[in-house]
C-alpha positions in Angstrom: 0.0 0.0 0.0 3.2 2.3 0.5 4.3 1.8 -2.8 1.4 2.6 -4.2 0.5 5.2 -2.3 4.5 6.9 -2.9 3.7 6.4 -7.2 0.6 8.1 -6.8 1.9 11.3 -5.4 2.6 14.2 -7.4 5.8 16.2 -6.2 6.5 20.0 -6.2 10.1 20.9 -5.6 11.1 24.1 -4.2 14.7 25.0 -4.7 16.4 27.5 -3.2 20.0 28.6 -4.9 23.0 29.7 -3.7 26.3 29.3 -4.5 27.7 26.3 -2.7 24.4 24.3 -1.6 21.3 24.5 -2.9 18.0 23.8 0.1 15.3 21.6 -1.8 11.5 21.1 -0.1 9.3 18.7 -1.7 5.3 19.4 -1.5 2.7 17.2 -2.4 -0.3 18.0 -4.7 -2.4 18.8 -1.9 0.1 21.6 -0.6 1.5 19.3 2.7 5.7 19.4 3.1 6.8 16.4 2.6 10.2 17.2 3.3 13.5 19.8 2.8 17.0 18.9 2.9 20.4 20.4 1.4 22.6 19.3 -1.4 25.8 20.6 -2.8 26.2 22.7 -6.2 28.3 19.7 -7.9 27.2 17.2 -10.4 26.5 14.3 -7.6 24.8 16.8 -5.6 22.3 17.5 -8.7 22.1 14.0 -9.0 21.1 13.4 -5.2 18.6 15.9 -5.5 16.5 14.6 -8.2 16.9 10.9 -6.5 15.4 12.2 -3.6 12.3 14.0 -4.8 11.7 11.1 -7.0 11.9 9.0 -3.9 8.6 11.1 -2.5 6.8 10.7 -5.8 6.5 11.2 -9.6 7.9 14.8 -9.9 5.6 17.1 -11.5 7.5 20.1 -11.6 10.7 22.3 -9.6 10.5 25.9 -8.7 13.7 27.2 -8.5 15.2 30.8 -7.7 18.1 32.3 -9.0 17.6 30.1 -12.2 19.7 32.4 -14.0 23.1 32.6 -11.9 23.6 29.9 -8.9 20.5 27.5 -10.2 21.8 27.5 -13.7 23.9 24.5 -14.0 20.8 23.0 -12.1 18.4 23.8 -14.3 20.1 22.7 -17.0 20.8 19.2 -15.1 16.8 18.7 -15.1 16.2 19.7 -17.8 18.4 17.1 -19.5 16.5 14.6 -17.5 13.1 15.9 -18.3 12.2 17.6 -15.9 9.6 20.5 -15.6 11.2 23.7 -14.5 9.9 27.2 -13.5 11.8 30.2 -12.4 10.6 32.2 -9.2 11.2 35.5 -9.8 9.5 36.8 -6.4 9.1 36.0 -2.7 6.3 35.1 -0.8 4.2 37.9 0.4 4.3 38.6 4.2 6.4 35.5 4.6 9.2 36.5 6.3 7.1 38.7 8.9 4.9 35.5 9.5 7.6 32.8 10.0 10.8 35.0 9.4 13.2 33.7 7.1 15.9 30.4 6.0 16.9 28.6 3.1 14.5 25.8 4.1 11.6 28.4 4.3 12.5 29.7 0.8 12.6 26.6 -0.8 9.0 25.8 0.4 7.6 29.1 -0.3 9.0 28.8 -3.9 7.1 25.5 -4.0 4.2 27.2 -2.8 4.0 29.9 -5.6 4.0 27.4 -8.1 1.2 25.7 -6.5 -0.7 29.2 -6.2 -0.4 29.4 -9.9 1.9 32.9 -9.5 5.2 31.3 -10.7 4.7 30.4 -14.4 8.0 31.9 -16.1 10.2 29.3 -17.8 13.2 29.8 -17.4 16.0 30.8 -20.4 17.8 27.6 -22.4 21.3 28.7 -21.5 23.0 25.6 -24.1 22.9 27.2 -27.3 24.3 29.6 -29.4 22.4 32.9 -27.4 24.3 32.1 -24.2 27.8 31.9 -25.9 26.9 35.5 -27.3 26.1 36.6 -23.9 29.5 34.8 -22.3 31.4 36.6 -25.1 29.6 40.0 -24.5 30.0 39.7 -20.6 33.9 39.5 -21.3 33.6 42.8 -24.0 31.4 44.7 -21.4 34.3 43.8 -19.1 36.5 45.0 -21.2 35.2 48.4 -22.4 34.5 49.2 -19.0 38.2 48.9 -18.3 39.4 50.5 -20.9 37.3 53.4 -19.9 38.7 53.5 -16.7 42.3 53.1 -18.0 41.7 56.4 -20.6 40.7 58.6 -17.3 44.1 57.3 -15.3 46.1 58.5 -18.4 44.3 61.8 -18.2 44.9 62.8 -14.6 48.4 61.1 -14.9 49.4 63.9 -17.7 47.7 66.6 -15.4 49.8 66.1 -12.6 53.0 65.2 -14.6 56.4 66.7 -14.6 56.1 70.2 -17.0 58.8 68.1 -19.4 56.5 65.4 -20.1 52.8 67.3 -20.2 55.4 69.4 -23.0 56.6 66.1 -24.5 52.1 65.2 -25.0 51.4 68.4 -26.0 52.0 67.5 -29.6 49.0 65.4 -29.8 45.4 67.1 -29.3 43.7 63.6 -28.7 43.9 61.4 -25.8 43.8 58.5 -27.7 47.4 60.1 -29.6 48.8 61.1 -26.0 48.0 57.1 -25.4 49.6 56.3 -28.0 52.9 57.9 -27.6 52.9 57.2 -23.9 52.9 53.2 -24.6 56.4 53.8 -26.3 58.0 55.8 -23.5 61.6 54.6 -22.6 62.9 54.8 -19.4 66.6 56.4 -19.1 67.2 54.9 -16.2 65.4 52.3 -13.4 65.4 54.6 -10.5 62.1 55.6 -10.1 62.6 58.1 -7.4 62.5 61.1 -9.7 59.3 61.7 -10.4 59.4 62.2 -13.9 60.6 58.4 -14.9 57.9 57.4 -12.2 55.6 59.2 -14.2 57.0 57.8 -17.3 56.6 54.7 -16.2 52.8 55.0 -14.9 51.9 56.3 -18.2 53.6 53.5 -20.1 51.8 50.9 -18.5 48.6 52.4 -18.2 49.3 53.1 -21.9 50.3 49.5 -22.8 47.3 48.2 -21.0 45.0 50.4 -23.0 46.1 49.1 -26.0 45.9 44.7 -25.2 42.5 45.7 -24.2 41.6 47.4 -27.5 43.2 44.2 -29.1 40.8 42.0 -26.7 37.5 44.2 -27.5 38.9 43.6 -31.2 39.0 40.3 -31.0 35.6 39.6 -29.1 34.1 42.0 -31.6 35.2 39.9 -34.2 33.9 36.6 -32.8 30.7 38.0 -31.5 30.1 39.4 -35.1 30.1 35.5 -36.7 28.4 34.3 -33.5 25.4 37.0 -34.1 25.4 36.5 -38.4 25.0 32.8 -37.5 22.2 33.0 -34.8 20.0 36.0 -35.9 20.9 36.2 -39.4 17.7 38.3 -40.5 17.8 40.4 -37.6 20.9 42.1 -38.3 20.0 42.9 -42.3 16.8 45.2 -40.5 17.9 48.6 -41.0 19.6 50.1 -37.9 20.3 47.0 -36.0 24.0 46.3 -35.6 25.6 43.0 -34.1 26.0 44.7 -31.3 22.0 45.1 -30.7 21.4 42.3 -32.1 23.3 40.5 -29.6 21.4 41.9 -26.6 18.5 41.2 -28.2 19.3 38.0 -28.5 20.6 37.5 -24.9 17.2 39.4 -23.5 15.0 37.0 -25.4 16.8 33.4 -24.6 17.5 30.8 -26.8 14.2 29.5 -25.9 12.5 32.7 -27.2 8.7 30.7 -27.6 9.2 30.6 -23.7 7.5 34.3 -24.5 4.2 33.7 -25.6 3.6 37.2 -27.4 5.6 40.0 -28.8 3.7 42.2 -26.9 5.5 39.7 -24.0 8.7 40.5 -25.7 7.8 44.3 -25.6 7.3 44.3 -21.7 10.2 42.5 -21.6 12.4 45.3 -23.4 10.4 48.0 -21.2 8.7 49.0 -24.5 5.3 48.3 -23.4 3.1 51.3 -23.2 1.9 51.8 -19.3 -1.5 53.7 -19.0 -1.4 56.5 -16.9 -5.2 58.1 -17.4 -7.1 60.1 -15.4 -10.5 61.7 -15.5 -10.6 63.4 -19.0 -6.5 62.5 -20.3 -5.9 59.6 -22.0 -2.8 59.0 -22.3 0.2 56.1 -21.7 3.8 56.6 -20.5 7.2 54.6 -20.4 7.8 51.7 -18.9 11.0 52.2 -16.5 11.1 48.6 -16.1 12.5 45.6 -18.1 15.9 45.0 -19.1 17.4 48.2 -19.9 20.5 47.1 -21.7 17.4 46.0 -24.3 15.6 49.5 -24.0 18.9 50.9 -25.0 19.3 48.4 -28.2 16.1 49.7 -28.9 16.2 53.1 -28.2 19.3 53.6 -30.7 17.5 51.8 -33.5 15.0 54.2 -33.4 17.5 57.2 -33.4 19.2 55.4 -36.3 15.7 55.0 -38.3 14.5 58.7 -38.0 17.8 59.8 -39.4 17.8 57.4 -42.3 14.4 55.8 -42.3 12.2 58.3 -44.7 9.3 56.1 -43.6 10.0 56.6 -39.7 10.7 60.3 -40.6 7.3 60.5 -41.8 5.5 58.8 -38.8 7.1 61.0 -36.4 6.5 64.2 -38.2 2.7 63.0 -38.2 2.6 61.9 -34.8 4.5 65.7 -34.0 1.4 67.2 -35.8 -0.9 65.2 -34.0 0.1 66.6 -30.9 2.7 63.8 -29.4 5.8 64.7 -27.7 9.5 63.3 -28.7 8.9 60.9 -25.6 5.6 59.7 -26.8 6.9 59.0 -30.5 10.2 57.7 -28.9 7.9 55.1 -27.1 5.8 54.4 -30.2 8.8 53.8 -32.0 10.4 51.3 -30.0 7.5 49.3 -29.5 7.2 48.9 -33.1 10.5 48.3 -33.5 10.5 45.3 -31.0 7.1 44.0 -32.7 9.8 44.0 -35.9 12.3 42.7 -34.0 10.5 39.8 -32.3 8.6 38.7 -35.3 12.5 38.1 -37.0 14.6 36.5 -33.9 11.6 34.1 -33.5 12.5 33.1 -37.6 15.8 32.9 -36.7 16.1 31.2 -33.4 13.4 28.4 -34.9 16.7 27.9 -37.4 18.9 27.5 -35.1 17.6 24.3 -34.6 17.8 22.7 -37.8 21.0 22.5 -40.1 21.0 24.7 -42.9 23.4 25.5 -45.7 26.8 27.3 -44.9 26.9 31.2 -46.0 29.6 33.3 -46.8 29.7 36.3 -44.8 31.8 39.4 -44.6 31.9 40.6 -41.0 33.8 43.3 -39.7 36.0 42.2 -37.1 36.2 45.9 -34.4 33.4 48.0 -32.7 30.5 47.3 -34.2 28.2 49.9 -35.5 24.9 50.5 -36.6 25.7 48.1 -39.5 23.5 49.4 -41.8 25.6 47.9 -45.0 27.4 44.3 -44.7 28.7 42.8 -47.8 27.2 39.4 -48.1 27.8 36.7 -50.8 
């Protein structure tokens, strides 16, 4: 009677993620806790934890937090087993000032919203192509960010340099010039007491250090560029839409883009989605501050690019201007139809992703990439 009893039950896992253990509770479908325990983020851990809520039942589905950095290699674990998986993206309400807080808790509450019916997000396929463009663009963000940096040291190193040296720079207008000459510097001597070879050398290296990361921006560019032509290969001949949006929208959407049901899902997703904000006699909607902002940007771009070379966007904003919208308003418009656009052609491409499909020539640029309005293509 056990046994029978045990094949009949329908498991809900809760996981809660961190980054050495993860804290699993196991619900039954009437809601009763079964049981939690712990289990460590390594291979047999992942293993142990899907034996044991398969010893409490048939599993019907795990709620998981954090599916995006500590649950990832998790959810990609059950998924290669089969295993139903839904990201929580939200605590419990009042929870933690009803029974206070621990990982045990956490775990059951995420059970518990699944079972409420307010955790339904899927979470992103992170296997493919789309999450070896967001690796690759995680290391260039890296990257540019200190290389930025680097270019501001340089400038307040030749501010408070020796009079010879700022004299020696002044030659060049550009910082990128005064870089440039600094990464060649020679030292006359190795005592760096003086302050001028000091400053020599603090230049130089700052100077050489600017320059391998241009060569490593070059070289993700160029590998990020074939990454994005093979993955979103329409999506990057719309006009406006560079490799470098392209690949955010790409990373913002997931591999698994049908995961998102709608474009207009896609929309909310980018923060394009028009929020109503009405009252008696206006009627009127304003922008969404939420969603991934790194996407909004993509977005927002594209839509500078199209009113400056698009006649047809040209024309829509000088109607809605007449009309009585603001640049805001037809800013908001415009990005919303653009990820409508965009949607409609990462959905065509991402579905031929997963079949083969004759080799292409392609041309790519290999450096920063632009707006990429004209690629050669054979």
């Amino acid at each position: 009677m056990h046994s029978m009893t045990q094949e009949q039950t329908l498991v809900v896992g809760g996981v809660d993620a961190h980054a050495d253990t993860h804290h699993a509770a196991a619900l039954d479908q009437r809601g009763a806790l079964l049981a939690t325990n712990s289990f460590p983020t390594t291979t047999p851990g992942y293993r142990q934890l899907l034996d044991w809520l398969s010893s409490h039942g048939e599993i019907d589905v795990v709620a998981i937090e954090s599916t995006g950095s500590y649950a990832a290699a998790l959810v990609r674990y059950l998924r290669e087993h089969d295993i139903a998986v839904v990201e929580i993206n939200q605590p419990h309400a009042h929870t933690r000032r009803r029974i206070g807080k621990s990982d045990p808790i956490d775990a059951e509450m995420a059970a518990r919203l699944f079972q409420a019916g307010k955790a339904k997000a899927v979470p992103k396929q992170t296997d493919g192509i789309v999450e070896s463009i967001r690796l690759l663009r995680v290391a260039r963000n890296s990257a540019v960010k200190s290389r930025s940096a680097a270019l501001v040291q340089v400038r307040d190193l030749i501010i408070t340099a020796p009079q010879e040296l700022r004299d020696q720079l002044s030659g060049r207008k550009t910082l990128r010039g005064k870089v440039t000459v600094c990464a060649r510097f020679r030292l006359t001597g190795r005592e760096l007491r003086s302050p001028s070879q000091a400053a020599k050398f603090a230049l130089r290296s700052t100077a050489q250090r600017i320059e391998a990361l241009d060569r490593e921006i070059a070289a993700l560019d160029c590998e990020l560029g074939q990454l994005v032509a093979a993955a979103a290969p329409r999506t990057i001949q719309l006009l406006g839409i560079s490799t470098g949006h392209a690949g955010q929208l790409l990373v913002t959407a997931g591999q698994n883009i049908e995961r998102l049901r709608t474009e207009s899902s896609f929309a909310m997703l980018c923060g394009a989605s028009p929020i109503p904000a009405c009252s008696g006699k206006t009627t009127r909607h304003r922008l969404n501050y939420g969603g991934d902002r790194q996407a909004n940007r993509a977005l927002h771009l594209i839509a500078v690019c199209r009113l400056r070379y698009c006649e047809r966007t040209r024309a829509y904003a000088k109607r809605r201007t007449a009309e009585g919208k603001t640049q805001r308003e037809i800013m908001r418009c415009l990005k919303r139809y653009i990820a409508r656009e965009v949607f409609t052609s990462l959905r065509a491409d991402l579905a031929d992703t997963t079949q083969p499909r004759p080799r292409v020539a392609t041309t790519i640029m290999c450096g920063n990439p632009g707006f990429g309005i004209n690629r050669t293509r054979t």
